[in-house]
C-alpha positions in Angstrom: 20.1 168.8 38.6 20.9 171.7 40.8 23.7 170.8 43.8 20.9 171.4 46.7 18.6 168.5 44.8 21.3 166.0 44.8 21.2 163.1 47.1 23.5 162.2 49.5 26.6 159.8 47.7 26.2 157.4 51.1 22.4 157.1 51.0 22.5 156.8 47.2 24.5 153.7 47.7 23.0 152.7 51.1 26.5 152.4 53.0 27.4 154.4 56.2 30.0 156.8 56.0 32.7 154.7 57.6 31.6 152.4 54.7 35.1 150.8 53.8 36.0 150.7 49.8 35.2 147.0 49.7 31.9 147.9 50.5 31.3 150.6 48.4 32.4 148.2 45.8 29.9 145.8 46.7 27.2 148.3 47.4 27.7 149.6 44.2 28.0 146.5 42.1 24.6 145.3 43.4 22.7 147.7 42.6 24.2 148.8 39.2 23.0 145.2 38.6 19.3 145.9 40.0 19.5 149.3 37.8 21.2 148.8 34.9 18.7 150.5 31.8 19.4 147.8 29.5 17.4 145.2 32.1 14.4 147.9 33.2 13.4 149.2 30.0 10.1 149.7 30.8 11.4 151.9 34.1 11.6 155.6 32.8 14.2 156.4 35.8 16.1 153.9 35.7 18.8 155.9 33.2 18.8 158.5 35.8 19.2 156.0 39.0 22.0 154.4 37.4 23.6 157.5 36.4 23.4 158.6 40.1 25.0 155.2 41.3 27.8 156.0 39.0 28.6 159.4 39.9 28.4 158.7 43.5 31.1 155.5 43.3 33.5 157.7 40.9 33.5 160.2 44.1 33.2 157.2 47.1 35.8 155.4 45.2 38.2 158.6 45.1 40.2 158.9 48.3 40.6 162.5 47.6 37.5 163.2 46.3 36.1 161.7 49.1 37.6 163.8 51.8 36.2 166.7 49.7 32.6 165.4 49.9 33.0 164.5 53.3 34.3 168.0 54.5 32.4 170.0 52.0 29.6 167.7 50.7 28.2 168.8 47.0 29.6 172.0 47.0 33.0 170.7 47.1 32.4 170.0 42.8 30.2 172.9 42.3 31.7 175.5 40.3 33.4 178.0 42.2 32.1 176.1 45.7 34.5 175.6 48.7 35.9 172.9 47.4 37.8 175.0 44.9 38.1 177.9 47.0 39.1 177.0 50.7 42.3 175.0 49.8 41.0 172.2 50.0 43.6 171.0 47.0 46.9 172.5 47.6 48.1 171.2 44.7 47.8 173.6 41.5 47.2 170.7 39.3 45.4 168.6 42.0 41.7 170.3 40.6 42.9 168.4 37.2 43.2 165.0 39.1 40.0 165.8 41.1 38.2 166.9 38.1 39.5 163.8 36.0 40.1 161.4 37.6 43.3 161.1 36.0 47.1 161.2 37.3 47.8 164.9 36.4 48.7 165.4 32.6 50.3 161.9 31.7 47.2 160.0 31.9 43.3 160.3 32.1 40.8 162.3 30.5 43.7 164.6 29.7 44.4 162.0 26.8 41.3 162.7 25.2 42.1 166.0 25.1 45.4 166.3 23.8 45.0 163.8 21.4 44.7 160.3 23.0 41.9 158.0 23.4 40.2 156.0 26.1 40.2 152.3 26.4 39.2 150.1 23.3 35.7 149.2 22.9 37.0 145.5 22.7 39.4 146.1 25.8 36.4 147.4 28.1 34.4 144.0 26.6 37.5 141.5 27.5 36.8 138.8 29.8 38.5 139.2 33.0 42.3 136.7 33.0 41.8 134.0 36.1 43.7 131.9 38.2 43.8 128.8 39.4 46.3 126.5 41.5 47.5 123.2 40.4 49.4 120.5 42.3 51.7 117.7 40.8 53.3 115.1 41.9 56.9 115.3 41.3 57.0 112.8 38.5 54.8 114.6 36.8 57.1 117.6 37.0 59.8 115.7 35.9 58.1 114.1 32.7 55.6 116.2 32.0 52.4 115.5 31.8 48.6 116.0 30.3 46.7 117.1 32.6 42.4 118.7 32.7 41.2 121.4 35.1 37.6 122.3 35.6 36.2 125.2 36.9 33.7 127.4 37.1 33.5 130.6 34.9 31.4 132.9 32.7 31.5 131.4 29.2 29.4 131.8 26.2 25.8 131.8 26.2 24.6 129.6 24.0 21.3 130.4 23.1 22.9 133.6 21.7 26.3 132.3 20.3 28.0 135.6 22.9 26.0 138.1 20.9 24.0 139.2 23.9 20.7 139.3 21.8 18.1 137.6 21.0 17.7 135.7 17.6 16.5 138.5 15.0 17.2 140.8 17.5 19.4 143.9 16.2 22.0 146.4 17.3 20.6 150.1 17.7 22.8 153.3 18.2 22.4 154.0 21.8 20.0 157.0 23.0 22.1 158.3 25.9 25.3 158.9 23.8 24.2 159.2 20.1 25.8 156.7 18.9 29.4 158.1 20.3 30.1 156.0 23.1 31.5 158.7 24.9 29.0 161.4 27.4 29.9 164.7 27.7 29.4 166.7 31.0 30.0 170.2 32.2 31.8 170.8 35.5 32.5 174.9 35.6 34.3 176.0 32.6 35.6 172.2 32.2 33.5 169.6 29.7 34.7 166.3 30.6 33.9 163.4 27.7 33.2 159.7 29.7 32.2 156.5 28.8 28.7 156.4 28.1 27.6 154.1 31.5 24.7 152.3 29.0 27.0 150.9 25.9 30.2 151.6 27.7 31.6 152.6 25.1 30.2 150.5 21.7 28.0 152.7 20.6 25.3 150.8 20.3 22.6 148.9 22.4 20.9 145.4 22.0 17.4 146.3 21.0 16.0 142.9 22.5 18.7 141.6 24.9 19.0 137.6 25.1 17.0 136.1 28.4 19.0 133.6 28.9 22.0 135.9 29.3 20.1 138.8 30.4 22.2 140.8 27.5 25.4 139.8 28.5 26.4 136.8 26.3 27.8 134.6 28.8 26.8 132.8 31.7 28.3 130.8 34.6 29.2 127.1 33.2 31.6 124.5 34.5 34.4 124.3 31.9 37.0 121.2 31.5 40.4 122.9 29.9 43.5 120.4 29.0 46.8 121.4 29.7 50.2 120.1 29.1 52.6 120.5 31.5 56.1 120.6 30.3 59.2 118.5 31.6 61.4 120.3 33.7 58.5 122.9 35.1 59.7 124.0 38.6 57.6 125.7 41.8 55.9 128.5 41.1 55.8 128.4 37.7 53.4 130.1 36.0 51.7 128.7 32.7 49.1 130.7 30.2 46.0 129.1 28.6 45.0 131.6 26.0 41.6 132.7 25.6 40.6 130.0 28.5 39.5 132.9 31.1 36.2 134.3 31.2 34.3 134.7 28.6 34.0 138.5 27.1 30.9 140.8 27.4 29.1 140.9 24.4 30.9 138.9 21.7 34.1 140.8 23.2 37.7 138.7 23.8 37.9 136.5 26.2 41.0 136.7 29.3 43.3 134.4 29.5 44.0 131.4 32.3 47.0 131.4 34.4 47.9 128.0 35.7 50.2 128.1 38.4 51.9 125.1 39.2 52.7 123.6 42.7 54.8 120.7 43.3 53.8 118.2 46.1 56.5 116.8 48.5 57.9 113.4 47.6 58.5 110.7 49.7 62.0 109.8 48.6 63.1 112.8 47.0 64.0 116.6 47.4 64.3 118.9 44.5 66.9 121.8 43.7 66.5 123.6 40.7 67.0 120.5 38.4 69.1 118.1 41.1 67.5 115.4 42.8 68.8 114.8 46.5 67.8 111.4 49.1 69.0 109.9 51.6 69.9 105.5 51.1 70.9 103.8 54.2 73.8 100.9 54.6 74.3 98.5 56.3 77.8 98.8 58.3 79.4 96.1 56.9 78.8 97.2 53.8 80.2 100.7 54.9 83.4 99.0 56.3 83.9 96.6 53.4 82.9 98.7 50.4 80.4 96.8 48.0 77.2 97.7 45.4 74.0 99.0 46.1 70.8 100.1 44.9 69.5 103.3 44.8 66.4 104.7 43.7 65.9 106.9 40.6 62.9 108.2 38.6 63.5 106.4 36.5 64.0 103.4 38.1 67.2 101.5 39.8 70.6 102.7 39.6 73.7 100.7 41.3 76.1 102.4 43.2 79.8 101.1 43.8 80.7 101.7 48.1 84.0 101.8 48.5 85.2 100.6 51.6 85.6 102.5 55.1 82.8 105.0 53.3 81.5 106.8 56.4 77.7 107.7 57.6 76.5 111.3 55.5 78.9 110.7 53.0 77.5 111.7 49.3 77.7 110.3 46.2 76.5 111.5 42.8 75.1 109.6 40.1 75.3 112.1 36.7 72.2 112.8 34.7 70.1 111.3 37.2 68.2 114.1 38.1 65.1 116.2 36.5 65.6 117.4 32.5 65.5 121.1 32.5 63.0 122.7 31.2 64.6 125.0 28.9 66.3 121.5 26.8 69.7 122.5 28.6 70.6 119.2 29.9 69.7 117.0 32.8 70.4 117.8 36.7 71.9 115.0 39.0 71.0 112.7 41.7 73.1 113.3 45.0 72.9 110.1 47.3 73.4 110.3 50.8 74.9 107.6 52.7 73.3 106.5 56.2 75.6 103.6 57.4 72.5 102.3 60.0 73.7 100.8 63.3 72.5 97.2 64.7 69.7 97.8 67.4 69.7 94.3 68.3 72.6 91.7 68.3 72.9 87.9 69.4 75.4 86.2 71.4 77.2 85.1 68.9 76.6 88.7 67.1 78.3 90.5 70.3 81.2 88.3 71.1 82.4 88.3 67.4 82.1 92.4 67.5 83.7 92.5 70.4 86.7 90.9 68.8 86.6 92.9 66.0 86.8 95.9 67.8 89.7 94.9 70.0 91.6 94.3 66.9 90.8 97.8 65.3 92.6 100.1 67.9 92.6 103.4 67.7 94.3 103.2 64.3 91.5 102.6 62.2 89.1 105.5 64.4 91.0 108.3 62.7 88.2 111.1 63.3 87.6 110.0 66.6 91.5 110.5 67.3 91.6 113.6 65.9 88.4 114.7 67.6 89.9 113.8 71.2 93.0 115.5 70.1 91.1 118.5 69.7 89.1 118.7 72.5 91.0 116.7 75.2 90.8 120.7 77.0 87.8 120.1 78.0 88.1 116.8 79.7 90.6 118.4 82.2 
């Protein structure tokens, strides 16, 4: 097709020119969808549309090349045009990237050339890896746990077992590439070897593609996956579910799931790497006189031995009480902070008898106090 018969990249994809690369991508994938050969074989120019949709997203897609277009339009990858000859790439080997679509001579088309290859036909089928989020209670995180997700993904069809065809149906060398699964074009003095846009890359085309999947072999099911959650796992981390992503095109491998784990807040404790940390209040009596108390574990109830005169935000630590780490090195611990709580409300009898007490304390048993008065009696001048 001579450069004066081509269509304009923008129309060819129906986006305006200030079309941002998200919408070229959308643009794009729509209507490689609505043109792709394998689903209008009985449409003669459908080959040729969905070539054009691909030549005009490799140059949309292109930041560079698109400047070019949009200053030069077609000529700007017409042999000898202005594209080449007005500087609009200064850099000597920039006409390689352009030309490419590589980055200069480590990578590319350029590997085809000098004795490299392109992308597997297996790694262009591979289902794409996903994501998804889990929250666990802390417990959980502690003690492990088995847990099942569902969600929504391409999986295998199953009227065609992933094959993309239908029963009987058989594989045929494809037309556009011979068999090959590589195109080659001539730009100038340059042939440039691509993957052929119907196979992409296998070689070969379903002669009777599988309704159901429309050729693909997969469609969009609801999937339960189990997964076991180790003891010890922290925030953040992320756990692999091999061959649980989406399925692959064709009978290809499928990606992988990536579970990434997030911890809830608890209502008694805070985590720090594999310590435990709360906060246990006491009553002041038990502060002044010293004395036992519980305290909460997860694993259950722990005693604790107060000695006496222990004051309020003091912290105790009870060994191996915290989470097991993950990796089998050992357990963290629990770190107990001490509230000694206050009366809000005292009796008669309640008052009079603390009054007393403190009258017999003094200033002798207020150490911090003293010390704090010492320290600041400045500023009471």
């Amino acid at each position: 097709m001579a450069t004066t018969e081509k269509r304009d990249y923008y129309e060819v994809l129906g986006v305006e020119r200030s079309a941002t690369e998200e919408e070229v991508k959308r643009a794009y994938r729509k209507l490689a969808v609505k043109f792709h050969p394998d689903k209008n074989p009985d449409d003669p120019h459908a080959e040729e549309k969905f070539k054009e949709l691909g030549e005009a997203y490799d140059v949309l897609m292109d930041p560079n090349k698109r400047a070019a277009y949009d200053r030069f339009g077609h000529a700007a990858f017409a042999p000898g045009g202005v594209g080449f000859g007005h500087g609009v790439f200064h850099d000597p080997f920039e006409i390689f990237r352009e030309v490419f679509g590589g980055g200069g001579f480590g990578g590319g088309i350029f590997e085809a050339f000098f004795g490299g290859s392109g992308p597997r036909t297996e790694d262009r089928r591979r289902g794409t890896d996903l994501r998804y989020d889990m929250e666990i209670q802390l417990e959980e995180a502690a003690f492990g746990a088995d847990k099942q997700i569902e969600i929504e993904k391409p999986d295998i069809c199953d009227e065609c077992k992933g094959s993309g065809a239908e029963p009987g149906s058989r594989r045929i060398s494809c037309t556009i590439c011979g068999g090959r699964g590589q195109v080659v074009s001539s730009r100038g003095f340059f042939q440039i070897s691509q993957t052929c846009p119907r196979c992409h890359g296998a070689g070969e085309i379903i002669e009777k593609p599988c309704a159901k999947c429309r050729g693909e072999g997969r469609v969009e099911k609801l999937s339960r996956v189990k997964l076991k959650i180790p003891a010890g796992i922290r925030e953040g981390t992320r756990l692999r579910s091999l061959g649980n992503g989406e399925a692959g095109i064709s009978g290809g491998p499928p990606g992988d799931l990536y579970v990434v784990i997030h911890i809830k807040e608890h209502k008694i404790f805070q985590r720090e790497a594999d310590d435990l940390y709360c906060e246990v209040p006491i009553p002041f009596s038990i502060a002044a006189l010293g004395g036992e108390i519980d305290v909460p574990t997860l694993e259950g109830k722990a005693y604790l031995k107060v000695p006496a005169g222990t004051q309020s935000g003091q912290m105790f630590k009870l060994r191996d009480k915290g989470i097991v780490n993950v990796n089998g090195r050992g357990h963290g611990d629990l770190f107990a902070r001490l509230i000694v709580e206050v009366p809000s409300r005292l009796n008669a009898e309640q008052r009079r008898k603390l009054e007393e007490f403190a009258a017999l304390c003094g200033e002798e048993n207020t150490p911090m106090r003293k010390n704090f008065f010492e320290r600041a009696k400045e500023f009471f001048k």
